[in-house]
C-alpha positions in Angstrom: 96.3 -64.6 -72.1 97.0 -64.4 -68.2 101.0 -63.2 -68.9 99.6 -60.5 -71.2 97.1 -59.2 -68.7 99.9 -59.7 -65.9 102.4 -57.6 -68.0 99.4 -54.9 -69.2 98.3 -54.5 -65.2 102.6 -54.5 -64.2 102.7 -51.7 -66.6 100.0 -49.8 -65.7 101.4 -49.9 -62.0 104.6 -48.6 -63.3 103.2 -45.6 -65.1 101.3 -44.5 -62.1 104.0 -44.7 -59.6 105.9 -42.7 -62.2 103.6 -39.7 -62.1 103.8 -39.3 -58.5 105.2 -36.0 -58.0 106.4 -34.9 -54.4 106.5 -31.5 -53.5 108.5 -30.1 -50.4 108.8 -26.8 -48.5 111.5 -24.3 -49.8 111.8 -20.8 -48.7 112.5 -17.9 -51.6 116.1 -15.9 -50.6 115.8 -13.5 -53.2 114.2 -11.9 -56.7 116.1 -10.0 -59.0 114.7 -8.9 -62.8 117.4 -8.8 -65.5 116.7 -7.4 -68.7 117.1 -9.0 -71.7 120.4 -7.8 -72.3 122.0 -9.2 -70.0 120.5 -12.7 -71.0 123.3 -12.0 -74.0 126.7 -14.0 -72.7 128.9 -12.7 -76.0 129.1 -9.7 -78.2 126.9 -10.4 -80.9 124.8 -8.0 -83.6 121.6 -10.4 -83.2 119.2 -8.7 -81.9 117.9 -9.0 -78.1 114.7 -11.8 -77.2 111.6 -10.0 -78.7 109.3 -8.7 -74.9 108.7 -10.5 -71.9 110.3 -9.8 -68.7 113.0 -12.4 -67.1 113.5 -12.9 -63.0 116.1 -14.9 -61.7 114.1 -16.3 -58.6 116.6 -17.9 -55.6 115.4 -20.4 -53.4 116.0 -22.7 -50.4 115.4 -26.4 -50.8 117.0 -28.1 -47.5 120.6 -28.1 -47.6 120.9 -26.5 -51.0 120.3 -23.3 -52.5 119.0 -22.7 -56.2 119.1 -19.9 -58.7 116.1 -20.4 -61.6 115.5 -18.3 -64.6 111.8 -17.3 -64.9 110.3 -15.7 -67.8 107.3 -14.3 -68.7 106.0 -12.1 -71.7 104.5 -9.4 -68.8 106.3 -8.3 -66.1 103.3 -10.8 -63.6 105.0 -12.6 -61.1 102.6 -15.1 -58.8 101.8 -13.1 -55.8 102.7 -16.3 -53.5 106.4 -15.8 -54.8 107.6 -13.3 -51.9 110.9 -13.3 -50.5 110.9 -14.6 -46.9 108.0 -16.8 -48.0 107.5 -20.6 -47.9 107.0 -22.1 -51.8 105.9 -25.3 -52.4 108.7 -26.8 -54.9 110.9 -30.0 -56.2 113.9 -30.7 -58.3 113.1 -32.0 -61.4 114.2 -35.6 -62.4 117.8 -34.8 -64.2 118.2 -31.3 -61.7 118.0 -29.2 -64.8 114.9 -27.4 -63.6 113.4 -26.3 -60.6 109.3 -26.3 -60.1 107.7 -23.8 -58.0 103.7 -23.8 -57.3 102.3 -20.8 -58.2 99.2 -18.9 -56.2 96.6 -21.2 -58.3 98.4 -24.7 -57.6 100.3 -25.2 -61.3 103.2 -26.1 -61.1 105.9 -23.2 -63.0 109.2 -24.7 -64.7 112.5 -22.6 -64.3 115.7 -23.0 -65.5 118.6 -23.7 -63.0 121.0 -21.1 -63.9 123.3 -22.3 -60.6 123.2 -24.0 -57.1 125.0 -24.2 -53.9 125.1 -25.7 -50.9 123.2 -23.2 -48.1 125.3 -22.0 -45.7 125.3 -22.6 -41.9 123.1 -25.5 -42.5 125.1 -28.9 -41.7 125.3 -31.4 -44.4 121.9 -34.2 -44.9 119.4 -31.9 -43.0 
């Protein structure tokens, strides 16, 4: 009975040191719409993604520079996403996505389309 209980309390440690999330300062470099044609990589005859308005928001995370691919069925953007401005954000866990806090706290998934390193800014800092 004591292992079980051991194992159930090890486990429940694990899960919430899992969920700990760690945000960190980044600076947005630049917002650009695209319409939804230019989503399209290939000629095709499908038609173009039904509404919604896509941005591809850059952003400063340290040494490195991302590009994320925000979408929304209205053209709204969070009002605390202005270029020049600090944005409280993190990498996700397998650096496919990029998570920005928007003006109410949630955290907003996007897409990283690509990343670099940030220029003039030595390597580690």
């Amino acid at each position: 009975m004591r292992i079980i209980l051991g194992v159930a309390m090890l486990m429940l440690a694990t899960l919430c040191v899992a969920q700990t999330v760690t945000y960190r300062q980044g600076t947005i470099l630049d917002i650009q719409p695209r319409n939804a044609a230019s989503a399209v990589h290939k000629a095709t005859d499908a038609p173009p993604p039904p509404g919604g308005v896509t941005y591809e928001i850059t952003v400063q995370l340290g040494d490195m520079v991302y590009v994320g691919r925000y979408q929304h069925q209205s053209d709204y953007l969070p009002s605390n996403w202005v270029v020049g401005q600090p944005v409280e954000m993190r990498v996700g866990k397998h650096k496919h996505r990029i998570y920005l806090k928007n003006v109410s706290g949630k955290e907003v998934a996007l897409v990283i389309i690509t990343r670099h390193a940030a220029q003039g800014v030595p390597a580690g800092k």
